[in-house]
NUFIZA-838878 format. One record per residue (C-alpha): residue number from 1; residue in one letter; chain; x negated, y negated, z. Coordinates in pm, 1 decimal. Layout:
BEGIN
+------+-------+------+----------+----------+----------+
! selo ! mikol ! voba !       xx !       yy !       zz !
+------+-------+------+----------+----------+----------+
!  NUM !     A !    A !        X !        Y !        Z !
...
+------+-------+------+----------+----------+----------+
END
This chain:
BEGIN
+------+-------+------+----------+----------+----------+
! selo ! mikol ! voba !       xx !       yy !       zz !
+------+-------+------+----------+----------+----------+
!    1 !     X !    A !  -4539.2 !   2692.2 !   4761.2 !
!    2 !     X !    A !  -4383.8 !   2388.8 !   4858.7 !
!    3 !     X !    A !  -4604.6 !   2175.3 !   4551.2 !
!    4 !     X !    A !  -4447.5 !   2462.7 !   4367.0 !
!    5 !     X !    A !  -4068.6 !   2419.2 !   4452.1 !
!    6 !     X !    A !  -4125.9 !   2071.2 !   4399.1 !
!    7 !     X !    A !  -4266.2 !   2111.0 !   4058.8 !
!    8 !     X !    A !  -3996.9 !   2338.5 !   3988.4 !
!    9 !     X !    A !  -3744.7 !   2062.9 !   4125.3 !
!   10 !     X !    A !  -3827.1 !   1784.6 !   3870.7 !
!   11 !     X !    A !  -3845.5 !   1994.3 !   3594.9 !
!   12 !     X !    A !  -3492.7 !   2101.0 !   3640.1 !
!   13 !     X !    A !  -3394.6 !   1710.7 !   3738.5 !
!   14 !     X !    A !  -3579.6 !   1617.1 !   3352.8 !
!   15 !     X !    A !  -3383.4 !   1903.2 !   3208.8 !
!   16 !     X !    A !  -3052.7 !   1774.9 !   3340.6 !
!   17 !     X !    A !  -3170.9 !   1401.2 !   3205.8 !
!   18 !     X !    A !  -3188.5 !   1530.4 !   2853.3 !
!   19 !     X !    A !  -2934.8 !   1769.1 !   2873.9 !
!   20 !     X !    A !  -2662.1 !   1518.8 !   2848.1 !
!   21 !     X !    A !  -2325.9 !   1618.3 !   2652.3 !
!   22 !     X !    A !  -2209.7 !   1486.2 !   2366.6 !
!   23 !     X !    A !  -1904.7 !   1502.7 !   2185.2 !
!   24 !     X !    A !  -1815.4 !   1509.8 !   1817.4 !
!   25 !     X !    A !  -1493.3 !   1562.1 !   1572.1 !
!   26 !     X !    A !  -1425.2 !   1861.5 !   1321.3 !
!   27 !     X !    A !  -1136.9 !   1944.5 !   1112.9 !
!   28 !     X !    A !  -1022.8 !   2250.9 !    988.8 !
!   29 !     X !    A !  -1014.6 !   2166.6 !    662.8 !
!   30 !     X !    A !  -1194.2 !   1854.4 !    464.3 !
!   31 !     X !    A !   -892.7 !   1870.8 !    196.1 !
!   32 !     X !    A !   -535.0 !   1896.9 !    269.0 !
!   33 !     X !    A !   -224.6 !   1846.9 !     49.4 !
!   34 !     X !    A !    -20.9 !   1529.2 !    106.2 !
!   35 !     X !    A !    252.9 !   1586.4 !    401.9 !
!   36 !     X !    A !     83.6 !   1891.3 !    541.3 !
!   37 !     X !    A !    -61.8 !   1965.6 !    860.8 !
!   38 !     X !    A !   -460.8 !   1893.6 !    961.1 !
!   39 !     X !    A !   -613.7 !   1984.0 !   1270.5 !
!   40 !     X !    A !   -892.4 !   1789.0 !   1462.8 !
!   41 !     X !    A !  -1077.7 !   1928.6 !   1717.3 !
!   42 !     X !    A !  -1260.0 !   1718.4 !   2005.0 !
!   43 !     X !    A !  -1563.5 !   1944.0 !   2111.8 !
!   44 !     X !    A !  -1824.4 !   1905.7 !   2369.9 !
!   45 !     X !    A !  -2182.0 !   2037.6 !   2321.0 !
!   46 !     X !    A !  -2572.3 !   2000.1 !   2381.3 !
!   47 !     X !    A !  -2614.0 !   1903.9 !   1967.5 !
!   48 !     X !    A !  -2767.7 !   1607.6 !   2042.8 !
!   49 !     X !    A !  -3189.7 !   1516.8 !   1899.4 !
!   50 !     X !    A !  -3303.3 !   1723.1 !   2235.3 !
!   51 !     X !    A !  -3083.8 !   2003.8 !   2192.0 !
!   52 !     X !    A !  -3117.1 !   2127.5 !   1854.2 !
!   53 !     X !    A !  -2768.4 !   2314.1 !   1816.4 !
!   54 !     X !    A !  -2403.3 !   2332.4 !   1756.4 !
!   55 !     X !    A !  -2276.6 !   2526.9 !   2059.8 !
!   56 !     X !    A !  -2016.2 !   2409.9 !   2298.2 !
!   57 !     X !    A !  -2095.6 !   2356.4 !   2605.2 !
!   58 !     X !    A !  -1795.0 !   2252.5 !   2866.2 !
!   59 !     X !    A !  -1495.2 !   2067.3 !   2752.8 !
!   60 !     X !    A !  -1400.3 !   1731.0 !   2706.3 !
!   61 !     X !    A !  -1249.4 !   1554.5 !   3017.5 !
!   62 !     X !    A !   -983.8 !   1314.7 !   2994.6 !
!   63 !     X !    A !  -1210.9 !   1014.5 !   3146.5 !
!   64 !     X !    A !  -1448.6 !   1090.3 !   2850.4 !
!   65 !     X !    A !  -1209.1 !    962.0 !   2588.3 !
!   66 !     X !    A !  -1169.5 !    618.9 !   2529.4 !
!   67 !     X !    A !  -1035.1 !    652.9 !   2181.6 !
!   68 !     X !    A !   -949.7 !    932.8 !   1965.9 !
!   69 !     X !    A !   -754.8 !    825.7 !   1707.5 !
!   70 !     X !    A !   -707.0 !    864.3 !   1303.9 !
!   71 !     X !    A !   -729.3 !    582.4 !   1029.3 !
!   72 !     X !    A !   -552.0 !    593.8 !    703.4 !
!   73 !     X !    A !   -687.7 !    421.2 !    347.6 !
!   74 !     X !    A !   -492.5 !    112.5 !    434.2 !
!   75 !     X !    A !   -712.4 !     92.8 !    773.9 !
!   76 !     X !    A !   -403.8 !    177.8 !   1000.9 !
!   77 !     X !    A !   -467.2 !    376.7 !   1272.3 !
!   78 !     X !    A !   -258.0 !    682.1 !   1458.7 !
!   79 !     X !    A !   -353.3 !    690.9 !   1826.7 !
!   80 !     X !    A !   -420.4 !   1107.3 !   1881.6 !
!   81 !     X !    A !   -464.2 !   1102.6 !   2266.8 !
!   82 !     X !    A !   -133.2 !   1197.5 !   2376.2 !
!   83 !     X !    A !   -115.5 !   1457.7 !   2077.5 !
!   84 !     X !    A !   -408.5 !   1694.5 !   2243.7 !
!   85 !     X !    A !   -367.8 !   2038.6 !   2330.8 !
!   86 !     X !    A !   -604.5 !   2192.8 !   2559.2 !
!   87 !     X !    A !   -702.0 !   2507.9 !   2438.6 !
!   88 !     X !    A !   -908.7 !   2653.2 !   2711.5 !
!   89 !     X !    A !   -780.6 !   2852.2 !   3029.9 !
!   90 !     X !    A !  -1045.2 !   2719.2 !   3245.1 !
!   91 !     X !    A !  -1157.8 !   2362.2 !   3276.6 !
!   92 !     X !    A !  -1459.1 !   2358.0 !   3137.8 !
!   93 !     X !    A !  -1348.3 !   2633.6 !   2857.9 !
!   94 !     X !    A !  -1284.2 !   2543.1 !   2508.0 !
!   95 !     X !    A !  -1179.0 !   2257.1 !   2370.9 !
!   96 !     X !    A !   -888.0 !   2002.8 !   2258.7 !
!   97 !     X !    A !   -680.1 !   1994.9 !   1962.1 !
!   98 !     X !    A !   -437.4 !   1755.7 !   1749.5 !
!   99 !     X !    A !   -254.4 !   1826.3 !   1486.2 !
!  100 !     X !    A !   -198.0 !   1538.5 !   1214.5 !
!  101 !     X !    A !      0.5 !   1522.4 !    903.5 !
!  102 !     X !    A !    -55.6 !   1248.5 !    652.5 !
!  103 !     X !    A !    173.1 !   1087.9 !    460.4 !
!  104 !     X !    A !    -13.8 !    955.3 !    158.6 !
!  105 !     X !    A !   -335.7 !   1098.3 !    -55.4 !
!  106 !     X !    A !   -697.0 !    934.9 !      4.4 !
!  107 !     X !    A !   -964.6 !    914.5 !    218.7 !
!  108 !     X !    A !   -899.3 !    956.4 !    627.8 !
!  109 !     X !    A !  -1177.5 !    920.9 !    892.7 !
!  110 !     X !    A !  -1070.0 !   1089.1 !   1250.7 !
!  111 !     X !    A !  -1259.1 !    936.4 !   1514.1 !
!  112 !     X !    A !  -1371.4 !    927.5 !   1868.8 !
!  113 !     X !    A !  -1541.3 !    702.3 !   2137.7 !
!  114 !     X !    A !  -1609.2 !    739.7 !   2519.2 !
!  115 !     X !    A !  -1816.6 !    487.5 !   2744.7 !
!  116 !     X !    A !  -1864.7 !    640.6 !   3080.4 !
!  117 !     X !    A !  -2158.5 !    634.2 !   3346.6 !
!  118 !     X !    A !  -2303.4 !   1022.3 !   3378.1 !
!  119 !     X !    A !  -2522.0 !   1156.0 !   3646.2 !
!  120 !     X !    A !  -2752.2 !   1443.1 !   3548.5 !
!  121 !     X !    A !  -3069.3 !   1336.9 !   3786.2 !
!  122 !     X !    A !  -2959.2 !    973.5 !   3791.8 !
!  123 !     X !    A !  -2676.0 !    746.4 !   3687.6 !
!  124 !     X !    A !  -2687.3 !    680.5 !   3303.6 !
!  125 !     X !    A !  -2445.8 !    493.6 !   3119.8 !
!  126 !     X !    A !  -2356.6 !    695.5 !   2799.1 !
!  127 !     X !    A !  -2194.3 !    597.8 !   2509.1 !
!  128 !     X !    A !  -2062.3 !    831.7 !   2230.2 !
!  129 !     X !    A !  -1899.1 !    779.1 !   1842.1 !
!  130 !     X !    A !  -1809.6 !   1065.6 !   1662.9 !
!  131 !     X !    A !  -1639.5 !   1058.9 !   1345.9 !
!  132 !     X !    A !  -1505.1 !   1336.2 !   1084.6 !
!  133 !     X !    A !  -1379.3 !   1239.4 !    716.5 !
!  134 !     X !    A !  -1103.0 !   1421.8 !    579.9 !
!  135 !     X !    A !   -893.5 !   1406.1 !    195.5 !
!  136 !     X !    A !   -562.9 !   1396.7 !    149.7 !
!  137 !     X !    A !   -441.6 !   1457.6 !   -216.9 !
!  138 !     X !    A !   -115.1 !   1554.0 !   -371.0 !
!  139 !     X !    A !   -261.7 !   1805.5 !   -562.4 !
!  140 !     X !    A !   -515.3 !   2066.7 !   -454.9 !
!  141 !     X !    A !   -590.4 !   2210.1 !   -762.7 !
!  142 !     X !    A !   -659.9 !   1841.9 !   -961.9 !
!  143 !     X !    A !   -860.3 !   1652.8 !   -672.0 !
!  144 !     X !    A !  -1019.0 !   1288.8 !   -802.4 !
!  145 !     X !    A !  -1397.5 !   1306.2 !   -707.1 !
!  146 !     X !    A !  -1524.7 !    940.6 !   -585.8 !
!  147 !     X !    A !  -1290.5 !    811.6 !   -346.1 !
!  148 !     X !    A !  -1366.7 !    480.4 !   -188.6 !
!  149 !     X !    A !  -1281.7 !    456.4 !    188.2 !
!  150 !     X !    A !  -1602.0 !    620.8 !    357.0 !
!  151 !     X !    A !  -1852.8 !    383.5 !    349.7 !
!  152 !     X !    A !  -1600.2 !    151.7 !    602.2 !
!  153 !     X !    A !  -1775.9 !    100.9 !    916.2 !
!  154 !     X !    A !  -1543.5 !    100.6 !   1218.1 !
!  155 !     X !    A !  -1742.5 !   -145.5 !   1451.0 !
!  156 !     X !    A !  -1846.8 !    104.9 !   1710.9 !
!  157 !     X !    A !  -2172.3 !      4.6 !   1879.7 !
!  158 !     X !    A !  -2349.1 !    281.1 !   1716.2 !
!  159 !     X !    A !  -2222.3 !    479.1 !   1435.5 !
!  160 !     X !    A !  -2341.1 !    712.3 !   1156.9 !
!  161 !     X !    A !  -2177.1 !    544.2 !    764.3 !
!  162 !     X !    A !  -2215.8 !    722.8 !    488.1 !
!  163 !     X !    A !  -2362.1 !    596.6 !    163.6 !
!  164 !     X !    A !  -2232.9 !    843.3 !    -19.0 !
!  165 !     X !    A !  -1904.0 !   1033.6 !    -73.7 !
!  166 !     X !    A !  -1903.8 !   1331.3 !    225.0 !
!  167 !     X !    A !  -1610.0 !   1458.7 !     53.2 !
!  168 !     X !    A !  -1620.1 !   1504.7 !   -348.0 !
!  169 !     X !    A !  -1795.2 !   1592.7 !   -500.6 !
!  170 !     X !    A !  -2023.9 !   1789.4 !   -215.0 !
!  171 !     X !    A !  -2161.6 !   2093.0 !   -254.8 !
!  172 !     X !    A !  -2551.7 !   2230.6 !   -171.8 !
!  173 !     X !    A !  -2759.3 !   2061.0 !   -369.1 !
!  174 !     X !    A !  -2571.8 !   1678.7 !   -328.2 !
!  175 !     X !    A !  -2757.4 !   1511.5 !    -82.7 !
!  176 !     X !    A !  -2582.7 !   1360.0 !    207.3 !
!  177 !     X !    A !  -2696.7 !    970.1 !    256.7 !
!  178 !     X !    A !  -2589.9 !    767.4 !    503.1 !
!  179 !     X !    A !  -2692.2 !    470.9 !    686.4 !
!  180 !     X !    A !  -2727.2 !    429.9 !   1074.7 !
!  181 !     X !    A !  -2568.8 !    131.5 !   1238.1 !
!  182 !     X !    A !  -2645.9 !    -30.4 !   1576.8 !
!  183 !     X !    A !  -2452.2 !   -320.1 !   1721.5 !
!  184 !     X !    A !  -2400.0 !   -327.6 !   1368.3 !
!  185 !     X !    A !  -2707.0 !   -336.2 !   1226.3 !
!  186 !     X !    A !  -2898.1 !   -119.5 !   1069.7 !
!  187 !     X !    A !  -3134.1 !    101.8 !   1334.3 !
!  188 !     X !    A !  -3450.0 !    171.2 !   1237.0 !
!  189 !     X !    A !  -3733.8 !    434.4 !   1317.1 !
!  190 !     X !    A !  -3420.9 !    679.6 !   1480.6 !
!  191 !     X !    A !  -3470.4 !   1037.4 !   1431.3 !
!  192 !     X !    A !  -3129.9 !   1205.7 !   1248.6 !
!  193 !     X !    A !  -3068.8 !   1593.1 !   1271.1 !
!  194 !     X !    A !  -2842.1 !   1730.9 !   1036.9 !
!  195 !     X !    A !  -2753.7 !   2092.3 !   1196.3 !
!  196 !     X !    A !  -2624.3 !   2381.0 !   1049.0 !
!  197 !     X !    A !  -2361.3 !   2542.5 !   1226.3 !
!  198 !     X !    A !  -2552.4 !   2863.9 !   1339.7 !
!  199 !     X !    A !  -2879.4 !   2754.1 !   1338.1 !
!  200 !     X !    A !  -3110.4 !   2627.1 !   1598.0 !
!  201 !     X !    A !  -3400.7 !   2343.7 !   1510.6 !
!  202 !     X !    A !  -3739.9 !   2391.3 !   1612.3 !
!  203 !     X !    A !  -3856.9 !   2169.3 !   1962.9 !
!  204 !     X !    A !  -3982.5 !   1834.8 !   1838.5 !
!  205 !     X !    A !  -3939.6 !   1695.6 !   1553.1 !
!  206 !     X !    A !  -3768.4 !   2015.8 !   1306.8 !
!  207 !     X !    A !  -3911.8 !   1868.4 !    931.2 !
!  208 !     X !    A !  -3656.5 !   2078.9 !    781.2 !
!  209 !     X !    A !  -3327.2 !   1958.2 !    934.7 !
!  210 !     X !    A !  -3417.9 !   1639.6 !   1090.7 !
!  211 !     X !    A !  -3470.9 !   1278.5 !    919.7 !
!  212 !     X !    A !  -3636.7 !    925.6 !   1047.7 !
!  213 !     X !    A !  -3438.8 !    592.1 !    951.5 !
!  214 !     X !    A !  -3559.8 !    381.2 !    745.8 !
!  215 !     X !    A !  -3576.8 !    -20.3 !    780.5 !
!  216 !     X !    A !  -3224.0 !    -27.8 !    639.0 !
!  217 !     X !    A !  -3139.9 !    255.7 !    873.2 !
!  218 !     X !    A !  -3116.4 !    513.5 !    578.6 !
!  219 !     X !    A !  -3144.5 !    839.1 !    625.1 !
!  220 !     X !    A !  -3067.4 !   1115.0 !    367.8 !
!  221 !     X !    A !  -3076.5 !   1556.7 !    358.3 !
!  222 !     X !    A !  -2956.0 !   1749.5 !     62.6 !
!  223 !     X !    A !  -2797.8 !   2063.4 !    203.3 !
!  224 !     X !    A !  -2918.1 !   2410.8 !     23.0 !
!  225 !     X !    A !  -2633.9 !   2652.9 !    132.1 !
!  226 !     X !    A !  -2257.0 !   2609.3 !    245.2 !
!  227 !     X !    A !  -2203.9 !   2519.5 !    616.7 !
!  228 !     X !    A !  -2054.3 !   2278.2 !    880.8 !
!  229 !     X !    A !  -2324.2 !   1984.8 !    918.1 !
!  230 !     X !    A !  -2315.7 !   1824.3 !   1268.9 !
!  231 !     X !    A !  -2520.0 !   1487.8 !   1220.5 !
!  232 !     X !    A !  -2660.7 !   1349.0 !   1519.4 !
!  233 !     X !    A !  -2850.9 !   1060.9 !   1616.8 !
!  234 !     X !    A !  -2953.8 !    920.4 !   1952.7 !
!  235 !     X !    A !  -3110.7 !    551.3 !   2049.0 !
!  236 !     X !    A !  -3189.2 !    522.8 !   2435.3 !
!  237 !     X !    A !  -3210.0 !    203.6 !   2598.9 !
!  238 !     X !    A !  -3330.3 !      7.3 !   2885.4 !
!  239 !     X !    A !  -3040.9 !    -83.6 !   2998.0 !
!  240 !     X !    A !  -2957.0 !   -134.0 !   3318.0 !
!  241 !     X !    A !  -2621.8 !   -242.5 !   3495.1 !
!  242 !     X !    A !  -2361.4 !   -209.1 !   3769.9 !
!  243 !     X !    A !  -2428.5 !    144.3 !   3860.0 !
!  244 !     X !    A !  -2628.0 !    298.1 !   3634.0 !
!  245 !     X !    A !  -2980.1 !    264.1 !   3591.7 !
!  246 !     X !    A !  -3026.6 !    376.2 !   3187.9 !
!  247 !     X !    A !  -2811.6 !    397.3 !   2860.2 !
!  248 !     X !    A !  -2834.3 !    626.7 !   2597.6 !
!  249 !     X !    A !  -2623.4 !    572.3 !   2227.7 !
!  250 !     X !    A !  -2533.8 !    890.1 !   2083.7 !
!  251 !     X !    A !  -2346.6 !    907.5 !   1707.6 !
!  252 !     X !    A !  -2240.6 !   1205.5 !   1529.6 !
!  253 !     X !    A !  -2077.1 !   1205.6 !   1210.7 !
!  254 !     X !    A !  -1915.3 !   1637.1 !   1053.9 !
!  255 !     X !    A !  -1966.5 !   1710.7 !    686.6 !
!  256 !     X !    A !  -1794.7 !   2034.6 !    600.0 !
!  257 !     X !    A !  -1993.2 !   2188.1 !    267.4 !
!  258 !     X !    A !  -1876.5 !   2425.3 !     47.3 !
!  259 !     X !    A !  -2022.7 !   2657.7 !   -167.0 !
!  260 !     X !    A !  -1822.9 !   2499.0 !   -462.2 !
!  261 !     X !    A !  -1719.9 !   2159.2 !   -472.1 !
!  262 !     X !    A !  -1311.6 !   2157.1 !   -550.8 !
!  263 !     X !    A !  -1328.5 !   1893.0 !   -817.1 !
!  264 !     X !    A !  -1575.1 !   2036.4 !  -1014.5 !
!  265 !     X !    A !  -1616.7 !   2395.3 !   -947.6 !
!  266 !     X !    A !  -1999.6 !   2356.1 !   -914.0 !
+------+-------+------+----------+----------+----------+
END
């Protein structure tokens, strides 16, 4: 019995290891008239490669964010931190909230970092980028289709760019490329997920949602239906330092698709 409690004991300890929390940004919309109001949403969940969904799981604490801000097409940048709403009763219920209104049309990337040492079985130091594009335009019935502005990195240590527009045109069938940066180079031999909101990948390796980087760090998935995307990738490391013992690199990058893309109808 004892072997048995024991056995039970480090399976829950290598559960809490891998069960690690994430974070990553949404929007309510990915296209919103010039000088109204967008909201962004900080969420917590288990999406990361081990946990194979988009479900929130606890809330963001305030320790956890070390930036959370928005950057316009001219590269400025609105701090959001004092801006959030909590909108949970209970502390580890719901989420956070800002609302944002831009002043000029283009392409806007909301982002988030956190550096922080965890303990789930033993003291790892994780770090997190999330990001979120949105476009601004002055008209919402004639949107221009090939905006420049996403394929900016933002220098965080690791962070999902993408290749191609994740805004217009988009629509199932346009495949989503992007490249995945480390330290800011390219990172290769990572596995991607690109998860449907709804839908839970398969243990392992799920062939159907999930890519491997390539020696530029490429990865790319053509979406078949409408959906929120989460994109996640995660790069552990054998790092060791003042109080923690391992790091882990997590990135996650939104992509809202519709069924129709708005500047073409298709």
């Amino acid at each position: 019995m004892r072997h048995f409690l024991s056995a039970i004991a480090a399976v829950a300890v290598m559960h809490s290891v891998l069960s690690a929390h994430d974070t990553w940004v949404q929007t309510n919309t990915n296209l919103v008239r010039t000088g109204d109001a967008i909201h962004i949403d900080l969420m917590l969940g288990n999406h990361g490669n081990e946990h194979r969904d988009f479900k929130l799981a606890g809330k963001v604490t305030p320790e956890m964010i070390q930036t959370f801000d928005v950057t316009d097409p001219t590269g400025k940048k609105y701090d959001l931190k004092s801006d959030l709403a909590d909108l949970g009763y209970a502390p580890k219920e719901g989420f956070h909230s800002a609302k944002f209104s831009p002043a000029k049309p283009g392409v806007y990337v909301a982002s988030h970092t956190s550096d922080k040492v965890v303990n789930h079985g033993k003291p790892t130091r994780s770090y997190r980028s999330a990001k979120v594009f949105f476009l601004v335009s002055d008209s919402l019935d004639k949107v221009a289709k090939d905006q420049p502005g996403f394929a900016k990195p933002l220098g965080h240590q690791i962070e999902l760019v993408p290749e191609t527009s994740p805004l217009m045109p988009m629509g199932p069938g346009t495949p989503i490329k992007l490249k995945l940066l480390f330290a800011g180079k390219p990172a290769e031999g990572v596995k991607v997920s690109f998860i449907p909101r709804g839908v839970t990948l398969k243990e392992g390796t799920d062939a159907e949602y999930e890519r491997t980087t390539d020696k530029e760090g490429r990865a790319s998935f053509t979406p078949k239906t409408g959906n929120y995307y989460l994109i996640a990738a995660r790069i552990p490391k054998d790092e060791k330092g003042d109080g923690f013992e391992s790091t882990v690199y997590t990135a996650t990058l939104t992509v809202f698709v519709p069924e129709k893309c708005p500047c073409c109808g298709e």
